[in-house]
KOLGUVEX-29849 format. One record per residue (C-alpha): x, y, z. Coordinates in steps of 0.1 Angstrom, whole numbers, padded with zeros to 4 digits, always signed. Example, Ala and Ser with C-alpha at 12.3 -4.5 7.8 and 13.67 -1.06 7.14 Angstrom:
2
+0123-0045+0078 +0137-0011+0071 
This chain:
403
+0887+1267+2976 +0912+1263+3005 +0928+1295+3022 +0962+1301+3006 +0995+1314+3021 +0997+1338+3003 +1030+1349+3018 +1046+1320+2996 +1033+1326+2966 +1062+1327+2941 +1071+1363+2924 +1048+1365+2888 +1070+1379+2861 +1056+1406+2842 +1030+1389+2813 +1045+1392+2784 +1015+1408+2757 +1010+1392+2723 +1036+1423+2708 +1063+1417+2733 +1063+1382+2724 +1060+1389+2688 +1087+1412+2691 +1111+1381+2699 +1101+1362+2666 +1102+1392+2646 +1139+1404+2662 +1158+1395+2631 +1170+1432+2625 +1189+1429+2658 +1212+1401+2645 +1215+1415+2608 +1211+1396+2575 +1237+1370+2582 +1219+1360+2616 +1250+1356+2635 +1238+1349+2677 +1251+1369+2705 +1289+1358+2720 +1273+1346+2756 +1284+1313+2766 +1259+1293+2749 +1253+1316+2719 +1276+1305+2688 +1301+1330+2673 +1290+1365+2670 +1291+1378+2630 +1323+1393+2622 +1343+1377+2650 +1380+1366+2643 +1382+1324+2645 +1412+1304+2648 +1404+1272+2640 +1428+1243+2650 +1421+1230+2618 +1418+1194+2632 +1381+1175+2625 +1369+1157+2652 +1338+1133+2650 +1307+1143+2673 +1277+1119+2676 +1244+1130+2676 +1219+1100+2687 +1183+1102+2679 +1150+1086+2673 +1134+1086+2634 +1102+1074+2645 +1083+1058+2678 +1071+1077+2702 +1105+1097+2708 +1105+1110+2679 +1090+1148+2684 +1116+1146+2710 +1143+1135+2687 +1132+1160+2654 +1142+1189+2684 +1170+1178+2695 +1183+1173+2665 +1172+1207+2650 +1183+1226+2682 +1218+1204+2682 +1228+1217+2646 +1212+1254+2647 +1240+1257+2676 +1270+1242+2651 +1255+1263+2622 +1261+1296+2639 +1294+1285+2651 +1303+1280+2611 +1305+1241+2619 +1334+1248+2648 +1328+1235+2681 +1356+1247+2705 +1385+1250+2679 +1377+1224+2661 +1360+1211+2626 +1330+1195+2643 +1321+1168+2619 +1286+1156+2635 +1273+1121+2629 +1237+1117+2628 +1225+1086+2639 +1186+1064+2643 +1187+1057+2682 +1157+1033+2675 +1128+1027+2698 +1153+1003+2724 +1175+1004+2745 +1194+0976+2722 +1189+1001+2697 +1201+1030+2714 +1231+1010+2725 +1238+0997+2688 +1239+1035+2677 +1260+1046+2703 +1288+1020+2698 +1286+1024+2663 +1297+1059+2667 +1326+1049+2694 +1338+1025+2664 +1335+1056+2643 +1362+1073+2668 +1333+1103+2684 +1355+1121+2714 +1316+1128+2722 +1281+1118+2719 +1251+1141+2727 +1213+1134+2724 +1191+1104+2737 +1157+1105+2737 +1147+1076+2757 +1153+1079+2789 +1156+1046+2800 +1183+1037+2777 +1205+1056+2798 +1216+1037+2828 +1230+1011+2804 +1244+1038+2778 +1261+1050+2807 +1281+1019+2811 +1287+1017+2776 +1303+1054+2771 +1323+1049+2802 +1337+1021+2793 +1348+1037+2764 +1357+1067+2781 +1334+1090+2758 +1318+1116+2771 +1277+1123+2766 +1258+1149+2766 +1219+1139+2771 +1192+1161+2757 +1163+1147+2771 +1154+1133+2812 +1175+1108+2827 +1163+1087+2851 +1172+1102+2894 +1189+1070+2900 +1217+1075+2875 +1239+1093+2899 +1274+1079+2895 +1275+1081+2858 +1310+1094+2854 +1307+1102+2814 +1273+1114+2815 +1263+1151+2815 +1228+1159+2819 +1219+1191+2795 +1182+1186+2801 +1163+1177+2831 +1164+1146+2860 +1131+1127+2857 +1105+1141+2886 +1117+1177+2886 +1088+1187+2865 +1062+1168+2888 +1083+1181+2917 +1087+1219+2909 +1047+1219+2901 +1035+1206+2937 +1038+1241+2956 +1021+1256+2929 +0991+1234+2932 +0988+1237+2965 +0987+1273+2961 +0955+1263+2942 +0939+1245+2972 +0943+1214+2993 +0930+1189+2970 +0946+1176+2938 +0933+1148+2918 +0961+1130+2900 +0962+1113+2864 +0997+1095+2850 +1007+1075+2821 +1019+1037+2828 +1050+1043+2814 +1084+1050+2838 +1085+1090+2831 +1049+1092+2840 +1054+1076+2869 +1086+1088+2881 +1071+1126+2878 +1037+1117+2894 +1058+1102+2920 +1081+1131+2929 +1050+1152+2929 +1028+1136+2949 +1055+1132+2977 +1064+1166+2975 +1025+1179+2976 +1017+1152+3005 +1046+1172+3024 +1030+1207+3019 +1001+1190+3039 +0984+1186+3005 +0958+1160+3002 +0958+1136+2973 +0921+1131+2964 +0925+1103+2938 +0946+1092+2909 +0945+1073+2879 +0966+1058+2857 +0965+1056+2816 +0939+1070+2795 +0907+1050+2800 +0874+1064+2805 +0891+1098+2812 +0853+1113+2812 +0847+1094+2844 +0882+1098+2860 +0878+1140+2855 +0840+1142+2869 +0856+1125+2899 +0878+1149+2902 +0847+1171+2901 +0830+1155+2925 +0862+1154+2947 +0863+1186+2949 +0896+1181+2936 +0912+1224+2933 +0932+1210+2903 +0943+1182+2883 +0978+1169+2879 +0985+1153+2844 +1020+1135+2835 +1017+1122+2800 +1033+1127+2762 +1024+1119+2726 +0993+1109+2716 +0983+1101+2755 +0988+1140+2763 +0968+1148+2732 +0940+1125+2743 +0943+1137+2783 +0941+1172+2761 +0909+1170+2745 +0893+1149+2774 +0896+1176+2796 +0887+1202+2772 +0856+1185+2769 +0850+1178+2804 +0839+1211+2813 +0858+1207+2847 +0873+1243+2860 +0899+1228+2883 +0932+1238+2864 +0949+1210+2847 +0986+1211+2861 +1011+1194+2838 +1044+1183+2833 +1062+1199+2805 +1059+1164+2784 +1021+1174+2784 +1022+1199+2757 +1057+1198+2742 +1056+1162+2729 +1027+1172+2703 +1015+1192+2673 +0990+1214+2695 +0979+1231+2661 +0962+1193+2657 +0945+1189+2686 +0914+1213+2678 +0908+1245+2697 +0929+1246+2730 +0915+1240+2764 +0917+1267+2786 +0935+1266+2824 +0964+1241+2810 +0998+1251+2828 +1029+1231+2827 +1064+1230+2841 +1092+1233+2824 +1128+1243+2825 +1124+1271+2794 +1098+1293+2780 +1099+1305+2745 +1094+1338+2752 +1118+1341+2784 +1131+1377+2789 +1168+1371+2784 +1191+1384+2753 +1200+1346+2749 +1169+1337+2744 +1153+1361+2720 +1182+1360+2700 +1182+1320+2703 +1145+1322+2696 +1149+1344+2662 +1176+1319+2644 +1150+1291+2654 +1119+1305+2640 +1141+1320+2608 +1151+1286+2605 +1119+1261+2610 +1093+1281+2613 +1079+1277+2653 +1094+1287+2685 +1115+1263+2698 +1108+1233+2725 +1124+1230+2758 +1140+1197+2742 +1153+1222+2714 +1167+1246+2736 +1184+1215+2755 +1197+1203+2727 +1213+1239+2716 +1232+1239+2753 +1240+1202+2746 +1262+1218+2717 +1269+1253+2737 +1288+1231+2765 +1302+1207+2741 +1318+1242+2725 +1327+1255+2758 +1345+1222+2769 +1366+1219+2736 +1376+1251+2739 +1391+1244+2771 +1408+1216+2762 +1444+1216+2750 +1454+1197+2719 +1440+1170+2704 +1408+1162+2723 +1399+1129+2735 +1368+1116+2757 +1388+1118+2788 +1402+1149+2785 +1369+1162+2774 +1355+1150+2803 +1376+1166+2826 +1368+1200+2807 +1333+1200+2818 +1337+1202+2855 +1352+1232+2849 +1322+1250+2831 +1310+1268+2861 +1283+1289+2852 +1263+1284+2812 +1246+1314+2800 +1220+1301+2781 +1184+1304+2768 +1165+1291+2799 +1186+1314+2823 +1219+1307+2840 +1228+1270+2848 +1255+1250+2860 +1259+1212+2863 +1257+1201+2898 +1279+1167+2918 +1256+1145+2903 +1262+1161+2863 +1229+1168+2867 +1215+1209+2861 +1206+1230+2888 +1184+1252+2872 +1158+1275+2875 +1118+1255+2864 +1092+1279+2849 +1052+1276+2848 +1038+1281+2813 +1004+1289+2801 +0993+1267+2771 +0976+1298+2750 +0968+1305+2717 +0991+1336+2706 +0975+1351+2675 +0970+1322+2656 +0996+1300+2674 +0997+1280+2700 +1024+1288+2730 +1031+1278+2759 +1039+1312+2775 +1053+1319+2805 +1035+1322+2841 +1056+1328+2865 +1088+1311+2884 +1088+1281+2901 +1113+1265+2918 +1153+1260+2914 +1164+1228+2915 +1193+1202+2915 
């Protein structure tokens, strides 16, 4: 092991013990038998607050993938997107939110399809998307039409002058990117392992520059998930101080149980896709020294979030994603927006609204949307750990802030 600056190590929040973070699932008595959430800005209407509804319906689009391998993604946004218009009574802003559901498909033609479908349908906005590289030309489509959208999941860094597109989520590489100072906090070395797909890439990408510039060395790479056994003991015989893994779907789960097997001790260092695009209570027992970066932690200490986290377990069962929680402040700022627009809303003047937002309170921590409508906001590093009989990712410590 390398000698570590230790000067630079990033502030560990307190662990949060197995009753703390029970305490967050079992906090229903704090928002009484109705569940109404907490009035912060991206927490719906508080029980027993006065509303005065404009008593105009408006039509908002929600796109999202039925099946393919978007389709964990989409199930979360999708729940996360309506647990935020439930508590609001079906209001967003003012307004009678009347929310079209629609299949996004597995294509961009699809995606495309579904989103002009709801233009036709007269949506003042659309929120959702899965697939991030139906974006860039979903972003000419919605400005075109002048309709504002609200993306739920990574868009692509080069989508920078997308005038109707608000990013609720992530830019692809800040998960590989907020991740490289931690590793080299682990040692010098880092053996590397990515999908073939343009999200793997673009986050093994941004990580390995930013590593390389903290004078990390890259010891090998890989890419896809053949003969993982051999790619790992290379690592091992690298000398490799940990392993960085970009993958989702059934290629994390298989990345998953390959190292588990492997025996290797070199923590496995992954992006949040790694262990939030699966059913981890399938994959068998959990391998140990799995940490990913992500942009929210289920059992973050805020009173967004454990109120946020109650109303989702009450509702489905589990904690929520970080694509859930994205999708609730895809809704939050679609509420905020609309409320600060005067009249009868349309995409332009909707769109206006949100570069006023300023500050979101929200789940994950404060945010804002930065020049490029992208967030600035704080990434976390999670611990993939079984809580009781659950598997969590719980939180580690801070990373960084970016945007």
């Amino acid at each position: 092991m390398s000698r570590r600056n230790r000067g630079s190590i990033p502030v560990s929040l307190p662990s949060l013990d197995r009753r703390q973070f029970l305490r967050i699932f079992g906090a229903v008595a704090a928002v009484g038998a109705t569940g109404g959430l907490a009035a912060c800005s991206s927490d719906p209407l508080p029980e027993g607050a006065v509303l005065q509804p404009s008593g105009l319906t408006i039509n908002i689009g929600l796109v999202v993938p039925k099946a393919g391998p978007f389709a964990k993604i989409g199930d979360d946004i999708e729940k996360g997107f309506s647990l935020f218009v439930a508590g609001r009574r079906g209001l967003l802003g003012p307004h009678n939110a009347n929310v079209i559901v629609v299949d996004e498909g597995g294509t961009t033609e699809t995606a495309v399809a579904a989103v002009q479908g709801l233009i036709s349908q007269n949506a003042v906005a659309i929120a959702g998307v899965a697939n991030p590289g139906a974006l860039p030309t979903l972003a000419a489509t919605v400005q075109e039409a002048r309709v504002p959208l609200v993306s739920a999941n990574a868009a692509p860094s080069t989508l920078t002058n997308a005038l109707f597109v608000w990013r609720a989520s992530s830019v692809e590489g800040d998960s590989g990117r907020a991740l490289a100072q931690y590793a080299k906090f682990q040692g010098d070395r880092v053996y590397m392992l990515f999908d073939d797909t343009p999200s793997g890439r673009a986050e093994a990408d941004a990580f390995r520059a930013a590593f390389v510039d903290l004078q990390g060395q890259v010891v090998g790479e890989s890419v896809g998930t053949g003969n993982l056994a051999s790619r790992l003991q290379a690592a091992r015989n690298n000398n490799a101080n940990s392993i960085f893994a970009s993958y989702a779907g059934e290629a994390a789960a298989t990345v998953l149980g390959a190292y588990r097997e492997s025996g290797v001790n070199a923590k496995l260092l992954g992006t949040g896709s790694l262990t939030e695009t699966i059913d981890l209570a399938r994959i068998g027992p959990l391998p140990q020294r799995v940490y990913t970066s992500m942009y929210y932690a289920a059992d973050l200490d805020n009173e967004a979030n454990r109120r946020f986290v109650t109303e989702y377990h009450k509702t489905h069962g589990v904690q929520p994603s970080g694509y859930a929680m994205a999708a609730y402040d895809s809704a939050a700022v679609l509420d905020k927006a609309l409320g600060l627009t005067a009249g009868v809303p349309t995409g332009p003047t909707l769109n206006q609204a949100f570069s006023l937002l300023g500050q979101i309170d929200s789940p994950r921590g404060t945010w804002t949307f930065n020049i490029n409508r992208s967030p600035q906001q704080r990434w976390y590093l999670r611990r993939l750990h079984t809580d009781g009989m659950v598997p969590a990712n719980l939180l580690d410590t801070d990373l960084n802030v970016l945007g």
